[in-house]
C-alpha positions in Angstrom: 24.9 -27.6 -29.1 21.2 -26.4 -29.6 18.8 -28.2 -31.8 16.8 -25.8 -33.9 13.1 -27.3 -35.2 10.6 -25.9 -37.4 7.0 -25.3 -35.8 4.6 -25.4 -38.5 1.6 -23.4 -37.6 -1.6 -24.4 -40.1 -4.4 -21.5 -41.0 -7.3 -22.8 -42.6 -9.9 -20.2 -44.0 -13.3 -21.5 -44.6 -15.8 -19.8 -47.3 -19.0 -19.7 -47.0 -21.1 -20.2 -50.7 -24.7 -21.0 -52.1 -24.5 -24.4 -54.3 -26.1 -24.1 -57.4 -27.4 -26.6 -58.8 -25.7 -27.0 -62.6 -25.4 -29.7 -65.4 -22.1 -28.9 -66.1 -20.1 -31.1 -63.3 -16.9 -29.7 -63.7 -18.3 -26.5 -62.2 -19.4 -28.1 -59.0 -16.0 -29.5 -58.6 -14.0 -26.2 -59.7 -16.2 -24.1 -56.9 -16.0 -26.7 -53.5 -11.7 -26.5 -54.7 -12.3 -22.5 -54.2 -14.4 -22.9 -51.0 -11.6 -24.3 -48.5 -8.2 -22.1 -48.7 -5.1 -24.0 -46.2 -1.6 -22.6 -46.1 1.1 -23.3 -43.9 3.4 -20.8 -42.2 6.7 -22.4 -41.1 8.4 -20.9 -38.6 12.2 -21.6 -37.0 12.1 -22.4 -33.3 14.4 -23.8 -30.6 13.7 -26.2 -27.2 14.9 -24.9 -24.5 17.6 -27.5 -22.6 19.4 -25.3 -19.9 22.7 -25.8 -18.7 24.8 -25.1 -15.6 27.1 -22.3 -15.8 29.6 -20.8 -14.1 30.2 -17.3 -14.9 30.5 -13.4 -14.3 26.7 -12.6 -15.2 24.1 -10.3 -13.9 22.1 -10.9 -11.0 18.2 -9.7 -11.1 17.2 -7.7 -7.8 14.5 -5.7 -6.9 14.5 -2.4 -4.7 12.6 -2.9 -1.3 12.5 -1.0 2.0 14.8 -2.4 4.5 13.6 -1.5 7.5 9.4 -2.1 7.7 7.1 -1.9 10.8 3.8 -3.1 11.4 1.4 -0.6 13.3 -0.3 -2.7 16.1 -2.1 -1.8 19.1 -1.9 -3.4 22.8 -5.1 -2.6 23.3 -8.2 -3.4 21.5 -10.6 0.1 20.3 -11.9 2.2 17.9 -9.3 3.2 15.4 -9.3 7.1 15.0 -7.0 9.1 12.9 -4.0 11.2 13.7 -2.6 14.2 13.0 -2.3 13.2 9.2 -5.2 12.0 6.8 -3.4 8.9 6.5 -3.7 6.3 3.1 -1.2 4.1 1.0 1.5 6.3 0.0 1.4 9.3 2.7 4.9 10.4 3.8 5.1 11.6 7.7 7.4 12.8 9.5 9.9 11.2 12.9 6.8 11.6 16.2 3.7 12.5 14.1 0.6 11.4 15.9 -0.4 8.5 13.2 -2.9 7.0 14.7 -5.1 6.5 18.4 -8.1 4.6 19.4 -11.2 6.2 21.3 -10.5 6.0 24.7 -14.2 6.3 26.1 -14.3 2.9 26.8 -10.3 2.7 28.7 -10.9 6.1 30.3 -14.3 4.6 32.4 -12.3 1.7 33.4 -9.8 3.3 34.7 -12.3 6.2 36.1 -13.5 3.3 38.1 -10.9 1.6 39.2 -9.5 4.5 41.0 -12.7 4.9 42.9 -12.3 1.5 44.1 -8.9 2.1 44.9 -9.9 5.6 46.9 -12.8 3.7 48.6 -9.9 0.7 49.7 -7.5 3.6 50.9 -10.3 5.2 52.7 -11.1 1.6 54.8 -7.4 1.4 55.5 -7.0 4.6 56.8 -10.0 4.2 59.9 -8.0 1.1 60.5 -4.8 2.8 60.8 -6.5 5.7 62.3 -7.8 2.9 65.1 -4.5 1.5 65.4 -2.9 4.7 66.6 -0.2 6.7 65.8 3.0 3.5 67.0 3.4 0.7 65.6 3.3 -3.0 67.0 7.2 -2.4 66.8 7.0 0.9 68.9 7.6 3.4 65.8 5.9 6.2 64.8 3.2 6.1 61.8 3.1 9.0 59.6 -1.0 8.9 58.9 0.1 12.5 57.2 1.3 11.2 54.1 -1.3 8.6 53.6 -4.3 11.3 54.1 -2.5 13.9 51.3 -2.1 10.5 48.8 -5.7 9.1 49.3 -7.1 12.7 48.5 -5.4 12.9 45.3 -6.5 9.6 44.1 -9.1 10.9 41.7 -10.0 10.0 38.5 -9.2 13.1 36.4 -5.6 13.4 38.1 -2.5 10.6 37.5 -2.1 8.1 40.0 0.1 9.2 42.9 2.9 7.2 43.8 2.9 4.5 46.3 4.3 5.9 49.8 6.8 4.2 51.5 6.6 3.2 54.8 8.8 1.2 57.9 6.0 -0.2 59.5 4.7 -3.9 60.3 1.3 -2.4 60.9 1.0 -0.5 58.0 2.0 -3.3 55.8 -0.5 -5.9 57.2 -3.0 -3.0 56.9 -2.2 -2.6 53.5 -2.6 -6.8 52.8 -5.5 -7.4 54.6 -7.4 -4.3 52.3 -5.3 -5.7 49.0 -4.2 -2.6 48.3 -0.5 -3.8 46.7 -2.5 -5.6 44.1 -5.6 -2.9 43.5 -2.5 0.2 42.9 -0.9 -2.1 40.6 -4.0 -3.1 38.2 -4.7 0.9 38.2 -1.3 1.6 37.3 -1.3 -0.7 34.5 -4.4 0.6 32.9 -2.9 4.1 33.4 0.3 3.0 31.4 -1.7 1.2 29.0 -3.7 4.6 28.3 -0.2 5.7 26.6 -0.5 2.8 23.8 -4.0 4.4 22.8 -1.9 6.4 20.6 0.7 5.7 17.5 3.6 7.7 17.0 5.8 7.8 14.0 9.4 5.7 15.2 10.8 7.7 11.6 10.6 9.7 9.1 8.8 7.4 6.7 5.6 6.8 4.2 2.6 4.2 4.8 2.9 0.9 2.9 -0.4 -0.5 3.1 -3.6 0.2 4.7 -5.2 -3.0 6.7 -8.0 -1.5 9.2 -10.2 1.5 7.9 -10.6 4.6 10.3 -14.0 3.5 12.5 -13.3 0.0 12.5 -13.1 -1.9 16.4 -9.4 -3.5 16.2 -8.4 -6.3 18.3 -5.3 -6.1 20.4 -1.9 -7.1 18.2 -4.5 -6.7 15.0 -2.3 -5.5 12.1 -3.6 -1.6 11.4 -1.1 -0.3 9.0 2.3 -1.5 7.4 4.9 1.7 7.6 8.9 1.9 6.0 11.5 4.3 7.0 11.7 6.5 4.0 15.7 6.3 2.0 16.5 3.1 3.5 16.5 0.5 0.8 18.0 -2.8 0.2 18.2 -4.7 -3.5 16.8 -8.3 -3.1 18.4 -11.5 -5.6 17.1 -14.9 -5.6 19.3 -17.6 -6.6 19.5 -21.8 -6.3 19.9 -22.4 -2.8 23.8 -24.7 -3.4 25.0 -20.8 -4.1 27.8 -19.9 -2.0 27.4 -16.7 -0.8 29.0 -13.5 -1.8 32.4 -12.3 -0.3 32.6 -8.9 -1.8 30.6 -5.7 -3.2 29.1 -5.8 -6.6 28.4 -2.9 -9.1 24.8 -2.3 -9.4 23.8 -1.3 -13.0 20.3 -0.3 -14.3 18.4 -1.8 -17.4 20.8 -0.2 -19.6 23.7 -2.0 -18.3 25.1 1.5 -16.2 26.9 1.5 -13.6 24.9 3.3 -11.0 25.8 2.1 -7.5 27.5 -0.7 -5.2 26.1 -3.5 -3.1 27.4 -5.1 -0.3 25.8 -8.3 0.7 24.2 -8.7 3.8 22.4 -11.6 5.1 20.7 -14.8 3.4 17.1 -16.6 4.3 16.4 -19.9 2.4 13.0 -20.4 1.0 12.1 -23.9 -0.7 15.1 -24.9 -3.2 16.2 -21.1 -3.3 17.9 -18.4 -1.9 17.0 -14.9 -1.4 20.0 -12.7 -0.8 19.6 -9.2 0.5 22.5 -6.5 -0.2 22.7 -2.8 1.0 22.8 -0.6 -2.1 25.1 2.4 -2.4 24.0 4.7 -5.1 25.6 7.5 -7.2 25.2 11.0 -6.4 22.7 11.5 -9.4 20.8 8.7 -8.7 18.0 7.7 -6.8 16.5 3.8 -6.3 13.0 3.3 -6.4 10.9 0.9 -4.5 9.8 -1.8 -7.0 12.7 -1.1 -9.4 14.5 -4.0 -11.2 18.2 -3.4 -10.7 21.0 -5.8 -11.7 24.4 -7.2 -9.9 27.6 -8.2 -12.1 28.5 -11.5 -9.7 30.1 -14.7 -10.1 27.6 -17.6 -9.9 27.7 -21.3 -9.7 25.1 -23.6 -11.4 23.1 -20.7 -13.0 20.6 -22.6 -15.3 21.0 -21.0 -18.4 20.7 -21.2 -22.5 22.1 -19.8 -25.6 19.7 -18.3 -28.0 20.9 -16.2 -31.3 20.9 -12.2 -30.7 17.7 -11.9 -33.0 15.6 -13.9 -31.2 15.9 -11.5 -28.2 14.1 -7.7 -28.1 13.9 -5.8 -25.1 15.2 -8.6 -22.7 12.2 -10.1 -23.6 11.4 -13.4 -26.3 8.5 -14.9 -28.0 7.5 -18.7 -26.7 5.1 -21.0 -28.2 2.4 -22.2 -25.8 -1.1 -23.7 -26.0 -1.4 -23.2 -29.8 -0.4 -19.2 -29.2 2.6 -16.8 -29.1 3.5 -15.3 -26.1 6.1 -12.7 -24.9 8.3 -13.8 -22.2 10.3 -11.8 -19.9 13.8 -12.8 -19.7 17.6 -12.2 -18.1 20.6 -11.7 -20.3 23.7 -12.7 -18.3 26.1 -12.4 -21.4 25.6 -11.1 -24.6 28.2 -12.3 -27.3 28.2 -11.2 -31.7 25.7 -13.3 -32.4 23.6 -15.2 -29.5 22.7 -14.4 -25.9 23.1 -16.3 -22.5 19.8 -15.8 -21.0 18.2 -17.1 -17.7 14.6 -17.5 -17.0 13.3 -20.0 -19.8 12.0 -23.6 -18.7 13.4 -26.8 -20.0 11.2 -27.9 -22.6 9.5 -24.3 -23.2 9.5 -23.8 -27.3 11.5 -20.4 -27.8 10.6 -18.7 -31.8 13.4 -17.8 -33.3 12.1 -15.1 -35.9 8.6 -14.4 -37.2 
């Protein structure tokens, strides 16, 4: 049982006068009675002293996107934009060109890497040329194919591939000019030319904005945040001793309507909670929105929760006393009964007004 209090609440109204200065004393004394007005406004209130429960109540979640990606870049560069003029909130579409970064500086590099690597082919073939057309093992060197690959390593055009060969000579050709490890940097850059550019893994909309368009980002520096548009989850914190859910749950809105299912899916502990993440299933007519409060009808243990009458509740919402004011408090209503409410949400020890 509850113990209701009275909080007195004293307003004191100070007048300002001119004394004037009279024979008659009984004036003086009738006009500094007038000067100072007190009353005292009582009002009924209630200390909150929750209590463990164990019952069918409703669950507070909120709707979030369930499947977020960070934008990042490999490669450090200018960031440039895409196809889109994009900003928090802009919707795009599976493959749009997001974003890319200038590729001035990666396209010199690799410019002039493959020069090095024509000018180390060049050297290696006048050595094979010297060493004739055999082999130290007697076969046959193809110089052929080694002429037509060196000619089309040119910066404008994409690196050839590497041609095979049979030979011993050609292979310690190729080792003493270091050419195994000079075609592998270039191809590297080369693929690494692809991550310049950011296209969209799904149809989706842009979270947040973290780099402007302009700006020099680092490589793996966060650029954008991006969700897959009409993939949503419903996210439930509850004390961490919780056992969590078997089955599906009816998901109803602020007006206590039924307006979807949710099936539980995983659980991640943070401090001495838990935050529980369901898939939501909604009706035809409906449609969740990112940020909306939604509620579950579950079966908890160890709720903390108290039992305030009906009138002291409005809108899910109650009025507190704190540091010499009233303020309104948001609040959960597991169970609503004639003539008080179960509610979740209040401190123990927080003073809860009853009625103005």
């Amino acid at each position: 049982m509850k113990t209701t209090s009275l909080l007195t609440v004293s307003v004191s109204a100070f007048a300002c006068a001119m004394l004037i200065f009279s024979c008659a004393d009984t004036e003086t004394t009738n006009t500094e009675k007038q000067s100072k007005k007190e009353t005292d406004h009582v009002v009924p209130s209630v200390q909150v002293k929750n209590e463990l429960i164990e019952s069918e109540l409703l669950l507070e979640g909120k709707v979030v996107y369930r499947t977020t990606k960070e934008i990042t870049f490999s490669v450090g560069g200018i960031l440039e934009a895409g196809d889109l003029p994009i900003k928090t909130g802009t919707d795009f579409k599976f493959n749009d060109l997001l974003f890319k970064l200038n590729l001035k500086d990666a396209f010199a590099l690799l410019s002039a890497k493959k020069k090095d690597l024509a000018t180390s082919f060049n050297a290696f073939l006048r050595d094979l040329n010297k060493s004739g057309t055999s082999s130290q093992s007697g076969e046959l060197i193809n110089v052929d194919k080694w002429e037509t690959f060196t000619a089309q390593l040119k910066p404008e055009k994409r690196l050839p591939k590497f041609p095979t060969f049979k030979t011993k000579t050609e292979e310690n050709l190729l080792l003493e000019n270091n050419l195994f490890v000079q075609y592998d940097e270039v191809q590297k850059l080369e693929q690494e030319i692809e991550q310049y550019f950011y296209l969209a893994p799904f149809d989706g909309t842009v979270v947040s904005m973290n780099a402007k368009i302009g700006n020099r980002v680092k490589p793996s520096q966060r650029v954008a945040q991006i969700a897959k548009k009409g993939d949503y989850k419903l996210v439930a914190r509850v004390d961490a001793s919780q056992t969590n859910p078997m089955k599906s749950s009816e998901v109803v809105n602020a007006s206590k309507e039924v307006i979807g299912r949710a099936t539980f899916s995983k659980s991640k502990k943070i401090g001495n909670q838990k935050e529980w993440s369901f898939s939501i299933k909604m009706n035809k007519v409906v449609q969740a929105k990112i940020g909306e409060v939604l509620y579950l009808k579950t079966s908890l243990k160890n709720q903390k929760a108290f039992y305030l009458p009906a009138s002291a509740v409005k809108n899910d919402s109650v009025q507190v006393w704190e540091n010499g004011m009233k303020k309104k408090k948001r609040i959960l209503v597991l169970k609503e009964e004639e003539n008080r409410c179960l509610v979740a949400g209040l401190n123990d020890g927080e003073v809860v007004i009853l009625s103005e």
